[in-house]
C-alpha positions as CSV (number, residue, x, y, z in Angstrom):
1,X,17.7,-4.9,24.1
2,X,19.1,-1.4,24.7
3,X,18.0,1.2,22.2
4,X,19.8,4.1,20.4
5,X,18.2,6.9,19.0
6,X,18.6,7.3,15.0
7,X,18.9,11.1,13.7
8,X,17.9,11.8,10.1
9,X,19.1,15.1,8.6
10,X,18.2,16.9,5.7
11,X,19.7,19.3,3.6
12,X,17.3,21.8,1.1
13,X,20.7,23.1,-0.8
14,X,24.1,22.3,-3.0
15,X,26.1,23.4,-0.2
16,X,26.5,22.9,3.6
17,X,23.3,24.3,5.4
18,X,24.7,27.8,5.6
19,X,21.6,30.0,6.7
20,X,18.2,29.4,9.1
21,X,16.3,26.4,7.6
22,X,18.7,25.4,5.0
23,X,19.0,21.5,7.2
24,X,17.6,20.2,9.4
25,X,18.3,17.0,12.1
26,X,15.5,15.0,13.8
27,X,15.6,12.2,16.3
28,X,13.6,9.5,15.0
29,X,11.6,9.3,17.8
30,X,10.1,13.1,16.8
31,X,8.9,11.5,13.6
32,X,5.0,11.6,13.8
33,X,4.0,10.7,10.0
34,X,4.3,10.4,6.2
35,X,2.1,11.6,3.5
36,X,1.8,11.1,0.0
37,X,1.2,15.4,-1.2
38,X,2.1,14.7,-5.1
39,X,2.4,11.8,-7.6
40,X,6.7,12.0,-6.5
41,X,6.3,14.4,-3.3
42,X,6.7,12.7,0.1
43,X,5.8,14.7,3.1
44,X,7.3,14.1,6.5
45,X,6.1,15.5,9.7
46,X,8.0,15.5,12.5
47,X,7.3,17.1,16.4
48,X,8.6,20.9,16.1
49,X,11.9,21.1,17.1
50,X,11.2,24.3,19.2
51,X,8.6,22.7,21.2
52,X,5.8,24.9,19.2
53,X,2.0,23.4,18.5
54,X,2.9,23.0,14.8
55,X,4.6,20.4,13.1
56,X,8.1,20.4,11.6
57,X,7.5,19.4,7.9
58,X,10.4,18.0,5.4
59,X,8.9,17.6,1.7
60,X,10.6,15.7,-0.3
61,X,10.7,15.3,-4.2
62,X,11.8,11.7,-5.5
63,X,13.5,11.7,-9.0
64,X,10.3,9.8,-10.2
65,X,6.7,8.3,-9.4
66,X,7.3,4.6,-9.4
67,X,9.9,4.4,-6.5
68,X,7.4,6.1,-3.5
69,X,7.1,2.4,-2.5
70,X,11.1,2.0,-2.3
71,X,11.5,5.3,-0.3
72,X,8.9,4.8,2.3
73,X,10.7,1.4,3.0
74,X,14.0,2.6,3.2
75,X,12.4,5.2,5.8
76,X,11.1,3.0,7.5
77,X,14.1,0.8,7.9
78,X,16.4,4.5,8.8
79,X,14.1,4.9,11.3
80,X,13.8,1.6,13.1
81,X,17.6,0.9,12.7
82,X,18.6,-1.1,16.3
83,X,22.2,0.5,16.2
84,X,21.7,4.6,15.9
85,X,23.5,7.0,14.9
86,X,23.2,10.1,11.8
87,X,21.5,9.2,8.7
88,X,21.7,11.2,5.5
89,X,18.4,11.5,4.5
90,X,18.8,13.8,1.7
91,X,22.2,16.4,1.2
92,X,22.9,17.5,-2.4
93,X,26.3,18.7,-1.4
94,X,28.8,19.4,-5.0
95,X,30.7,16.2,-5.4
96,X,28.0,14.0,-3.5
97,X,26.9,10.7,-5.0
98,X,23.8,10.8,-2.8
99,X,24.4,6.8,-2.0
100,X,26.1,5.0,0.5
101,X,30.3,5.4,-0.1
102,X,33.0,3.3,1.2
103,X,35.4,5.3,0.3
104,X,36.3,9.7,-1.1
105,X,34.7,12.3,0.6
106,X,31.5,10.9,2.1
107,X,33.2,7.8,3.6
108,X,31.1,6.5,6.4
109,X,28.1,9.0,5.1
110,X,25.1,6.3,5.3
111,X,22.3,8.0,2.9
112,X,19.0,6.0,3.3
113,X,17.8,6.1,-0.3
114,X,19.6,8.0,-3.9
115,X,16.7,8.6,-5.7
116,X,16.2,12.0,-4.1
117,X,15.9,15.4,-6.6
118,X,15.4,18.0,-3.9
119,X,14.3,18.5,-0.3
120,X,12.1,21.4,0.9
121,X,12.1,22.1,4.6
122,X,9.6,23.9,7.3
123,X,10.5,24.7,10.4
124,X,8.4,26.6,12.9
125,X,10.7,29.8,14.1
């Protein structure tokens, strides 16, 4: 079996990552670990993108405590997904659903899980 590299990207604001650090894209293969940091905060660490010592880290808030359980699945299956390609991991674009759409502006946009609230990113420079 031949295998494709998944990308997950991230976006911290309302509108298209406009400015240094505002998203973020990460081949799955960089992904190193999650951590549980609050009761609804979901840490991600994933090898720096600019080759430093420190880790990339994306934070990221779920709209409540009891579905930590249903994101880290839904992780795990963006991230072992046999066919590649871009997944939305979190965008919070006006206008999007932050779900999987057939059809209106995000046709085609696969978003791994829509109980998201907000998506903190660190990069190193």
């Amino acid at each position: 079996m031949s295998y494709r590299e998944n990308f997950l990207y991230f976006n911290e604001g309302t509108d298209a990552a406009n400015a240094t650090g505002d998203g973020a894209v990460y081949k799955s293969s960089d992904f190193l670990g999650a951590d549980l940091t609050a009761d609804n905060v979901v840490t991600l660490s994933f090898k720096s993108r600019n080759g430093a010592l420190t880790d990339d880290i994306v934070a990221v808030t779920l709209s409540s405590t009891g579905v930590v359980r249903d994101y880290m699945q839904a992780l795990a299956s963006a991230l072992t997904r046999t066919t590649g390609g871009m997944l939305v991991c979190h965008s919070d674009f006006v206008g999007n659903n932050n779900g999987t759409s057939d059809n209106g502006p995000n046709k085609g946009i696969d978003h791994i899980y829509p109980h998201v609230s907000g998506v903190v990113i660190t990069t190193a420079a």
